[in-house]
C-alpha positions as CSV (number, residue, x, y, z in Angstrom):
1,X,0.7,226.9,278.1
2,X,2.4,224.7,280.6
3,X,5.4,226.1,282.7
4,X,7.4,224.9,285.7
5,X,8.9,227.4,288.4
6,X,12.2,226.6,289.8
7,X,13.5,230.0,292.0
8,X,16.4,229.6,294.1
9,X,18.6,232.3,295.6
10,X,21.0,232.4,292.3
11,X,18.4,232.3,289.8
12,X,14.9,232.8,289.0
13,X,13.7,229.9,286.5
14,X,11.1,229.2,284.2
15,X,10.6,225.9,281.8
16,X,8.2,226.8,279.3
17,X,7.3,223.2,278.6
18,X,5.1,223.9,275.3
19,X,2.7,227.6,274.5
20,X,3.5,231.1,274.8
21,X,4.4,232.9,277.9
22,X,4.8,236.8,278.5
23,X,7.1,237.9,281.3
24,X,7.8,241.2,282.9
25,X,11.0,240.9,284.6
26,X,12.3,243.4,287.2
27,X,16.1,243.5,286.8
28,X,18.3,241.8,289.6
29,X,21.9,241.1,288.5
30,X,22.3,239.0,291.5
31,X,19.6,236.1,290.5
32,X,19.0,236.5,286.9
33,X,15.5,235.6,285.2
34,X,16.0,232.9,283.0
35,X,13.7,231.2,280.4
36,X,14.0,227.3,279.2
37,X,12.5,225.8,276.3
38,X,13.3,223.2,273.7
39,X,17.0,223.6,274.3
40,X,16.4,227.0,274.6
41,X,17.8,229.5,277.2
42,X,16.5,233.1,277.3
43,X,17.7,235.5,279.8
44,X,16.4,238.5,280.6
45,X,17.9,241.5,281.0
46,X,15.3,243.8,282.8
47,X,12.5,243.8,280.2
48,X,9.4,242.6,279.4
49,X,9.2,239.6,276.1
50,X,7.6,236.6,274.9
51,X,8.8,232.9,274.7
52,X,6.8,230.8,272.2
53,X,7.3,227.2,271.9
54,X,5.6,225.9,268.8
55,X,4.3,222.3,268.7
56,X,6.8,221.9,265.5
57,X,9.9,223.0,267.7
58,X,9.9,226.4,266.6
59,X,10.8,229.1,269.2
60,X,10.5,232.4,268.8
61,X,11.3,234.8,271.2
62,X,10.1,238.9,270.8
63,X,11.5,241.6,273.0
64,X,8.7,244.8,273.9
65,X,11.3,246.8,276.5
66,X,15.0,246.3,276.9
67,X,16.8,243.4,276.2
68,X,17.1,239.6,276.5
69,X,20.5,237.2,275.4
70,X,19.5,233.8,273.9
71,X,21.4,231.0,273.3
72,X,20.6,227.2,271.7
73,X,23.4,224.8,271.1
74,X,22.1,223.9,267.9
75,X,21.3,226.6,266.2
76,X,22.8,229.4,267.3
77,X,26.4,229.5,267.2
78,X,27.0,231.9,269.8
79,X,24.4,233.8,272.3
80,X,22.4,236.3,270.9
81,X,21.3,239.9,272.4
82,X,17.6,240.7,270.7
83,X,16.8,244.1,272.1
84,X,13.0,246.4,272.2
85,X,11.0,245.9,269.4
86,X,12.9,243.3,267.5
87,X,12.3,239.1,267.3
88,X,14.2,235.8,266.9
89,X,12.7,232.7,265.7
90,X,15.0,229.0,265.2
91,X,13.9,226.1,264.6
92,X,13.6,223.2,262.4
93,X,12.0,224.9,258.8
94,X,13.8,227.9,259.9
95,X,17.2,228.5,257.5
96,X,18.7,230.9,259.9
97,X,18.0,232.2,263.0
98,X,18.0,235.8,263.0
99,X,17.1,238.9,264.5
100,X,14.1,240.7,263.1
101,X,11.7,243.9,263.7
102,X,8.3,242.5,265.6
103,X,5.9,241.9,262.8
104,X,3.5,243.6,265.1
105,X,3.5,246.6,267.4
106,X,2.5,246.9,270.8
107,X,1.6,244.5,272.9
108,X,0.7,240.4,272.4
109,X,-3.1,241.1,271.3
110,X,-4.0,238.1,272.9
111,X,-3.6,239.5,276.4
112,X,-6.0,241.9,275.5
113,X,-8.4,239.1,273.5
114,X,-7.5,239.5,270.4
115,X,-5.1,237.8,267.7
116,X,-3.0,240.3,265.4
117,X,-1.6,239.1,262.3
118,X,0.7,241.3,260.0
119,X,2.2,239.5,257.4
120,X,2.3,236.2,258.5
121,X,2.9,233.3,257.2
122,X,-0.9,231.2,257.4
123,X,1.3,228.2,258.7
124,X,2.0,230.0,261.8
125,X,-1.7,231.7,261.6
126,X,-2.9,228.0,261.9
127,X,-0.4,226.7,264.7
128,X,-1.5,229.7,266.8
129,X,-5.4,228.7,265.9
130,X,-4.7,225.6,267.0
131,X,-3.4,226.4,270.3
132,X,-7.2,227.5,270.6
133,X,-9.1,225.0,269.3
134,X,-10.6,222.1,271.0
135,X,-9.2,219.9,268.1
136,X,-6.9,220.4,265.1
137,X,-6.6,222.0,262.1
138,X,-4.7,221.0,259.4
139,X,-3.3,223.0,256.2
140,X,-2.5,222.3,252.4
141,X,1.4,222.4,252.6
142,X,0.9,224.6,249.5
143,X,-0.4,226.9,251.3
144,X,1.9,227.4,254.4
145,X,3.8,231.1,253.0
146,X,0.7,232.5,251.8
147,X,1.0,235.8,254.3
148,X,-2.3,236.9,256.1
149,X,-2.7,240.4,257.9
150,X,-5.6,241.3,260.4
151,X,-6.6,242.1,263.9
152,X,-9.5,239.6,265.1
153,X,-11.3,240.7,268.3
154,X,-12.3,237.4,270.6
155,X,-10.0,234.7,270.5
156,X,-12.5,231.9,268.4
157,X,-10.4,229.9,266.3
158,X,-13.2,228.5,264.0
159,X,-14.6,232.0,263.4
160,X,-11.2,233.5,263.2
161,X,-10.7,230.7,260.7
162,X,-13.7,231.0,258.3
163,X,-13.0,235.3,257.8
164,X,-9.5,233.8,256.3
165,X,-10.8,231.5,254.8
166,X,-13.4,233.8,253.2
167,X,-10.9,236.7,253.0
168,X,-8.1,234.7,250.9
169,X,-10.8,232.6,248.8
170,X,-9.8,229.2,250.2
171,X,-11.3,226.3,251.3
172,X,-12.2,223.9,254.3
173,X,-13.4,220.6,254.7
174,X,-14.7,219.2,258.1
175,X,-13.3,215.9,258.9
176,X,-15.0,215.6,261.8
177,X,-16.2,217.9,264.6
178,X,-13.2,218.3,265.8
179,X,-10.6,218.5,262.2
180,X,-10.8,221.0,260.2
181,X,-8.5,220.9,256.9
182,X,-7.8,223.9,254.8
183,X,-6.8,224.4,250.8
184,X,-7.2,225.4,247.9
């Protein structure tokens, strides 16, 4: 994750340049806390949320206490308020941006070292992987809705790769050390 700090005495800023950030924000109506990414603005209302910023331009955005109003000038046609336990993901490959339950409770398990997965699409499994790994892995576009669902303890991309792998009766081949490319 790569961010850049800009606070001044209107505004507390953040430019989430690329990765996933988790904020607790204490609420001060006189310099609000705002969030930039990929055309992206997120601002918090008092709460605690994540910004993700996908290497395929996909944001998604999921609320754990209050509320937070996000607005993109391309997709989104007007600011939208995603409140505590719900999640908004836009992007390109996204039809429409909308508001959502979290697809997981609690907490981002990586904070706590682990990765949980609850229904989700393996092309998203993968791009998180990936922001793990020392190289890449790559994914049989046939593959990309198949959901997986699991809690992994220790954030090791290969190993948390191979139990899907095994788990789902798929396939890898190693290009080289560092590529990894999964099917069917």
């Amino acid at each position: 994750t790569q961010v850049n700090v800009s606070m001044t005495a209107a505004q507390r800023g953040i430019e989430l340049v690329y990765g996933e950030a988790y904020f607790t924000v204490a609420k001060d109506a006189a310099r609000p806390f705002v969030v930039r990414t990929n055309g992206a603005q997120v601002t918090a209302l008092g709460t605690e949320f994540v910004v993700y910023n996908r290497d395929n331009g996909k944001i998604q955005v999921a609320v754990y206490e209050s509320r937070v109003e996000v607005q993109h000038p391309q997709y989104l046609q007007q600011p939208l308020v995603v409140g505590a336990g719900e999640m908004l993901e836009f992007g390109p490959d996204v039809d429409r941006a909308v508001v959502s339950q979290l697809r997981t409770q609690g907490m981002p398990g990586w904070r706590e070292g682990r990765l949980v997965f609850n229904n989700t699409p393996l092309e998203d499994v993968i791009a998180v992987l990936n922001d793990y790994h020392t190289g890449r892995i790559l994914l049989s576009e046939k593959l990309g809705s198949l959901p997986v669902s699991g809690v992994f303890h220790g954030i090791e991309s290969v190993r948390i790769l191979n139990d899907i792998i095994e788990t789902q009766a798929l396939a890898s081949l190693r290009i080289s050390d560092r590529v990894i490319y999964v099917y069917r």
